[in-house]
N, C-alpha and C positions, 0 to 999 in steps of 0.2 A: 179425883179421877180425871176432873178436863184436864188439869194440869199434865198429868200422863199423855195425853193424846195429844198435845197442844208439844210436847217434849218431842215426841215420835214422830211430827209432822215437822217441826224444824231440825231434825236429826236429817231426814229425807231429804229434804228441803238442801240444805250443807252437801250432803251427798251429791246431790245432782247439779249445785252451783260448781262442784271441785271438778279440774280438766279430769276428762274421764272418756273414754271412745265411746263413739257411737251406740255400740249392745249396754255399754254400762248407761248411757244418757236414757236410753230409751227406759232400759229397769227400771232407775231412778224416779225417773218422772212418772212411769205409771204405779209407780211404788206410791209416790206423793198423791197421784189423785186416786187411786184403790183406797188409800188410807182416809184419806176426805171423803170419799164418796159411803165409805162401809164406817166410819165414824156417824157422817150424817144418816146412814139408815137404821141402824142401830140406834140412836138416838130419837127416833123417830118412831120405831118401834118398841120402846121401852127395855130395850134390851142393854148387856153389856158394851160401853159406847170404847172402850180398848179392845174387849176382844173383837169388836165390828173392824177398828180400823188397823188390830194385826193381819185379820182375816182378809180386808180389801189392801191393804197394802201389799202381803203376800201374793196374794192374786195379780194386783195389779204389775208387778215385780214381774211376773211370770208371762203377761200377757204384754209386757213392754218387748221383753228380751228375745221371746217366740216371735217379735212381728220386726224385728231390726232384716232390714233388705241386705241378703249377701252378697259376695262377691261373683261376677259372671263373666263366660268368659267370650274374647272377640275376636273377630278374622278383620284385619286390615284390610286393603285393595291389593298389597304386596306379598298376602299368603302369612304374615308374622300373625302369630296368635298371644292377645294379651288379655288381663286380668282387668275389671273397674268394677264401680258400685254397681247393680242393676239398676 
C-alpha cells in the first residue's frame, strides 16, 4: 500500500514539474502537498494511508486552483484600460 501512495505522490509530483499555467501549477502543488499531508494523517491515525492521501490530494487540488489570483482590470494615466495579474 506505501508503494501506492508513494506512485500517486510522484504521479503529482510530474504533474506539477510539466509547463502547466499558473491555475494548473497551483492544483498541482496543492494536489502534492493535500496528498502528503492526508497520507501522513491517515497514517497517523491508523486509518486508510491511500484513501487519506486521494482524500487530501483532491482537496488539496481544489484548494490550490480556488486560490490562483485572476486577472484585473486597470486605467492608465491616458484613460486606455487594460487587463494584468492582480
Amino acid at each position: 500500500m506505501t508503494r501506492l501512495v508513494l506512485s500517486i505522490l510522484a504521479a503529482v509530483s510530474l504533474l506539477a514539474a510539466a509547463g502547466c499555467t499558473t491555475t494548473e501549477k497551483r492544483a498541482a502543488g496543492g494536489a502534492a502537498i493535500g496528498a502528503g499531508t492526508g497520507a501522513l494523517v491517515a497514517a497517523a491515525t491508523g486509518n486508510n494511508v491511500a484513501g487519506g492521501a486521494l482524500i487530501g490530494g483532491a482537496a488539496g487540488a481544489l484548494i490550490g486552483a480556488a486560490t490562483t489570483p485572476g486577472m484585473c482590470r486597470y486605467r492608465d494615466a491616458y484613460g486606455r484600460i487594460y487587463e494584468a495579474p492582480c
